[in-house]
C-alpha positions as a LaTeX table, in Angstrom:
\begin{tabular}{lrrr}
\hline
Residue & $x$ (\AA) & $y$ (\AA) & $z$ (\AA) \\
\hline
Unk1 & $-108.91$ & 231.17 & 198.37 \\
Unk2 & $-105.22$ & 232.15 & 199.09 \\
Unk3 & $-103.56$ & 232.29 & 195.86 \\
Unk4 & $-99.89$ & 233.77 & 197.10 \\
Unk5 & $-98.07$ & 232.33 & 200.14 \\
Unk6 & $-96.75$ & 235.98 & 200.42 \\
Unk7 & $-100.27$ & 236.24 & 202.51 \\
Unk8 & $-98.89$ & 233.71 & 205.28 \\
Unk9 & $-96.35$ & 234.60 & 207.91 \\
Unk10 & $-93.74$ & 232.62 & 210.29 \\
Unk11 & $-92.19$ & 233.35 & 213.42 \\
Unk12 & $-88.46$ & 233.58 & 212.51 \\
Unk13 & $-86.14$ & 231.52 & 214.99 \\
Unk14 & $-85.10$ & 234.56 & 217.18 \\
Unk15 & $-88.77$ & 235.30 & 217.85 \\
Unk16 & $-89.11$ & 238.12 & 215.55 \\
Unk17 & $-92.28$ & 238.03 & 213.17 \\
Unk18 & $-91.22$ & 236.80 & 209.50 \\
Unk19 & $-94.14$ & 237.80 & 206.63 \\
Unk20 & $-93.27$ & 235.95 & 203.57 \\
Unk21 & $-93.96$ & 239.59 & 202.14 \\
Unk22 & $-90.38$ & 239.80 & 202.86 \\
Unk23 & $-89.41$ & 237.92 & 199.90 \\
Unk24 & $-91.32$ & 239.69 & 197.27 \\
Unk25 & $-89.69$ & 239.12 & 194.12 \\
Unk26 & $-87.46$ & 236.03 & 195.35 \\
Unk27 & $-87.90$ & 232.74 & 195.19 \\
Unk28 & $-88.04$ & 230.60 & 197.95 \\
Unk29 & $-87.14$ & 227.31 & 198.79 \\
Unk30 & $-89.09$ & 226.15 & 202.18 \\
Unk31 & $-87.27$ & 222.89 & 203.89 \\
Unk32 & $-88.62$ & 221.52 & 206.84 \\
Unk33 & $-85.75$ & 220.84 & 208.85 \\
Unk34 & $-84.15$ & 218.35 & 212.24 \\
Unk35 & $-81.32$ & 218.18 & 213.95 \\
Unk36 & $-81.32$ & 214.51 & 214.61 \\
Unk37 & $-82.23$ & 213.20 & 211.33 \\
Unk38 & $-80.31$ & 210.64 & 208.75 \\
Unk39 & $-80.78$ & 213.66 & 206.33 \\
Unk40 & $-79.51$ & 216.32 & 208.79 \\
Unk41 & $-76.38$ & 216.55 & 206.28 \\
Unk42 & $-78.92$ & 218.05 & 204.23 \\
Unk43 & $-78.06$ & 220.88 & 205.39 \\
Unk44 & $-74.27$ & 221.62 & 203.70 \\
Unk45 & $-76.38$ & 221.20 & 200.48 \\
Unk46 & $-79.53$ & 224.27 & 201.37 \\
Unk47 & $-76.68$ & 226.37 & 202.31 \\
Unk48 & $-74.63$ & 225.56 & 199.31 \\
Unk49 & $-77.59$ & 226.36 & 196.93 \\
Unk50 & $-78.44$ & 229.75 & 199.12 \\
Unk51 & $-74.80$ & 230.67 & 198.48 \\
Unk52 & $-74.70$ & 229.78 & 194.83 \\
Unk53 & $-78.11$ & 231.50 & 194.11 \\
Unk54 & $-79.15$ & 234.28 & 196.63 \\
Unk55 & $-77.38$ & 236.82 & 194.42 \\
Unk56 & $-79.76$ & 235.83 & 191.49 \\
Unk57 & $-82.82$ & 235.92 & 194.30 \\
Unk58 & $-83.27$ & 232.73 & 195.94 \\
Unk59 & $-84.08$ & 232.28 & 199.84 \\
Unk60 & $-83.61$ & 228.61 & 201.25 \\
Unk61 & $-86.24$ & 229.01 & 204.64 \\
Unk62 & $-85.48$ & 226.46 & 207.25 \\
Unk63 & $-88.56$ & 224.97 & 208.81 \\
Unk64 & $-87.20$ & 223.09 & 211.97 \\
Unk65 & $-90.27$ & 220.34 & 212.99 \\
Unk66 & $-90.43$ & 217.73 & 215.28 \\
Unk67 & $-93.50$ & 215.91 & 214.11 \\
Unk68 & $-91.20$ & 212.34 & 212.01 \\
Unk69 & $-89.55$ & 210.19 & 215.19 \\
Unk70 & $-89.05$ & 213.14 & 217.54 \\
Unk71 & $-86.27$ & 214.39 & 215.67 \\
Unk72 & $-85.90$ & 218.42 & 216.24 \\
Unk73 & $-86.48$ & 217.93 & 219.93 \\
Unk74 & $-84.54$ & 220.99 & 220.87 \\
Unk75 & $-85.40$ & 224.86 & 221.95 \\
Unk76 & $-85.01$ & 227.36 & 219.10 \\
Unk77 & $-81.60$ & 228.57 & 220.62 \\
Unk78 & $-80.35$ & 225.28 & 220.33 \\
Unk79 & $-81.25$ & 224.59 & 216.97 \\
Unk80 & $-80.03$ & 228.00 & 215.39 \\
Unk81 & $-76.93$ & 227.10 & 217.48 \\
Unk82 & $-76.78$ & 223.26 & 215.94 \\
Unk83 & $-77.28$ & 224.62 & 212.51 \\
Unk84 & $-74.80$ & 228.05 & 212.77 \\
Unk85 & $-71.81$ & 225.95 & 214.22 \\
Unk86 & $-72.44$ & 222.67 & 212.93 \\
Unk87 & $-73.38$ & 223.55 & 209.11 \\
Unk88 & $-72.31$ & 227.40 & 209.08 \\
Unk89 & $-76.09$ & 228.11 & 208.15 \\
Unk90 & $-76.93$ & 231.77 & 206.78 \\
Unk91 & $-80.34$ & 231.16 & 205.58 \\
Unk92 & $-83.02$ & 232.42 & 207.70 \\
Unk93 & $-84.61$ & 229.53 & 209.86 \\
Unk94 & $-88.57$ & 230.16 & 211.24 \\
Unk95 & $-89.50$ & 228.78 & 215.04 \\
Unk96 & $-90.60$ & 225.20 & 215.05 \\
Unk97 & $-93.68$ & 224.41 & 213.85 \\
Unk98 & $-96.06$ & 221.20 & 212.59 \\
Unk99 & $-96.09$ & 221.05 & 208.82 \\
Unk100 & $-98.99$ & 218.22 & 208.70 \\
Unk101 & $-101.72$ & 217.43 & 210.27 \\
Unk102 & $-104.80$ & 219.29 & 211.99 \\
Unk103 & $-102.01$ & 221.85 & 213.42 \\
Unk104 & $-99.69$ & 222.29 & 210.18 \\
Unk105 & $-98.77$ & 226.06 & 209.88 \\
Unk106 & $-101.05$ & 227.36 & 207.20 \\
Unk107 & $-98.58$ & 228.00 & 204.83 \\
Unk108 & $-98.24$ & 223.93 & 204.53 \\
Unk109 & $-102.32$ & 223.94 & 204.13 \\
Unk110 & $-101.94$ & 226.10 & 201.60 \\
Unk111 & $-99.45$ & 224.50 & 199.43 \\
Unk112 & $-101.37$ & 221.33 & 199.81 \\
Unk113 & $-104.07$ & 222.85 & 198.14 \\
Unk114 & $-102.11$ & 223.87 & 195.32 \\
Unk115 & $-100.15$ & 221.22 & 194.73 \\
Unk116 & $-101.97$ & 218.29 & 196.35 \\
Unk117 & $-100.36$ & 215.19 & 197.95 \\
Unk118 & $-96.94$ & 216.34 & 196.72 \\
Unk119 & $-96.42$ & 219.07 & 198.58 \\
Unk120 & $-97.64$ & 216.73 & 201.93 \\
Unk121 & $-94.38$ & 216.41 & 204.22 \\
Unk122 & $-93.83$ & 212.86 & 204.39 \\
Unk123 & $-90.55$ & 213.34 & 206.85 \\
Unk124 & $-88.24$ & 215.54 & 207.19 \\
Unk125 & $-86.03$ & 218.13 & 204.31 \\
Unk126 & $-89.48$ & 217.97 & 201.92 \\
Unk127 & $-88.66$ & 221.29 & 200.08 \\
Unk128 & $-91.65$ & 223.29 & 198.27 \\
Unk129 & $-90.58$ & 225.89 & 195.77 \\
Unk130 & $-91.91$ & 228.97 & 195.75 \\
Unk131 & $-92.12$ & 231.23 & 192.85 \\
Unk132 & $-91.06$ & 235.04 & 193.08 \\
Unk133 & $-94.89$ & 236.22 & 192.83 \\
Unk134 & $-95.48$ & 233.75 & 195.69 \\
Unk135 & $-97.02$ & 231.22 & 193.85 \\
Unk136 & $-96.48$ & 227.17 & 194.45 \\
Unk137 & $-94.59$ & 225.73 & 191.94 \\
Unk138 & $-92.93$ & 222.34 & 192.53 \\
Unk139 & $-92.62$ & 220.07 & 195.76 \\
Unk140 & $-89.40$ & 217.68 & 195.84 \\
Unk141 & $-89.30$ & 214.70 & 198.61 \\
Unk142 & $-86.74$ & 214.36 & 201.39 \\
Unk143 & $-84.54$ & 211.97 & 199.58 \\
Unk144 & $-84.07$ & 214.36 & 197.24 \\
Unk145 & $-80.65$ & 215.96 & 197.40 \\
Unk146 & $-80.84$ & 219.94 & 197.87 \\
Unk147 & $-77.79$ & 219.93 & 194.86 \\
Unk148 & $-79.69$ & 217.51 & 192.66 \\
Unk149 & $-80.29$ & 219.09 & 188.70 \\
Unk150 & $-84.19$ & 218.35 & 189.45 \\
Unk151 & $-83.28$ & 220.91 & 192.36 \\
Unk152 & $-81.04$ & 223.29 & 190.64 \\
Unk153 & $-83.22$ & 223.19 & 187.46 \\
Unk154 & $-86.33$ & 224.07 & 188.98 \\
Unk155 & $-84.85$ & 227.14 & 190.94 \\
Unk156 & $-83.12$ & 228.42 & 187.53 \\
Unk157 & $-85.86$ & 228.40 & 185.88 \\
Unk158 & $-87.82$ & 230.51 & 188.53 \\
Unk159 & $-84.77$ & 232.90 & 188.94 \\
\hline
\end{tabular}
């Protein structure tokens, strides 16, 4: 069994492959992401906590998904687009994929299986923390604010 999510890989937004290899030593913050969502706002709040704590080693990794109401509808030019000018986003975004489901990218699989039910997307901006030796250490649901201390906490204390 898969005991690192550095072993999984996602497309990144521009096409380009994206092995989670790349962040080796980093922690990681994966967010599955819309455009059209009540917690789009979101947003301001990933990029704030990238800003505040890539310097100490943590990623934020937009996942944009259209599987709760239709809600990332668009073409990955549009959405990098959407999220650069609308929410001056600088953390790397993947291509959309399902994150539940018989077709969830594997990474998602995978952190079900460590984490169990938790770690399910139940709609859109679930976040799954990632530790820096890839392994899964805490899911947080959608309503939970990206600048929350149950947030912040967590990532300090992988950092």
């Amino acid at each position: 069994m898969t005991s690192s999510a550095h072993e999984f890989a996602f497309t990144r937004i521009d096409g380009q492959p994206l092995p989670l290899t790349t962040f080796r030593d980093k922690a990681v913050l994966v967010v599955n992401t819309a455009s059209q969502c009540g917690l789009t706002p979101q947003y301001d709040g990933l990029e704030q906590l990238y800003r505040e704590y890539r310097d100490k080693g943590l990623v934020v990794l937009g996942v944009p998904c259209n599987q709760f109401a239709g809600q990332e509808p668009g073409t990955e030019a549009e959405i990098k687009d959407f999220c650069e000018t609308r929410f001056s986003v600088d953390f790397p975004l993947t291509a959309k994929v399902d994150v539940k489901g018989d077709n969830a990218h594997p990474f998602y699989r995978w952190a079900e299986q460590q984490l169990g039910e938790p770690a399910v997307p139940v709609w859109n901006f679930h976040k799954i923390l990632i530790g820096k030796n890839g392994e899964a250490i805490r899911a947080f649901g959608p309503r939970t604010d990206p600048l929350d201390s149950e947030v912040t906490e967590a990532v300090e204390k992988v950092l």
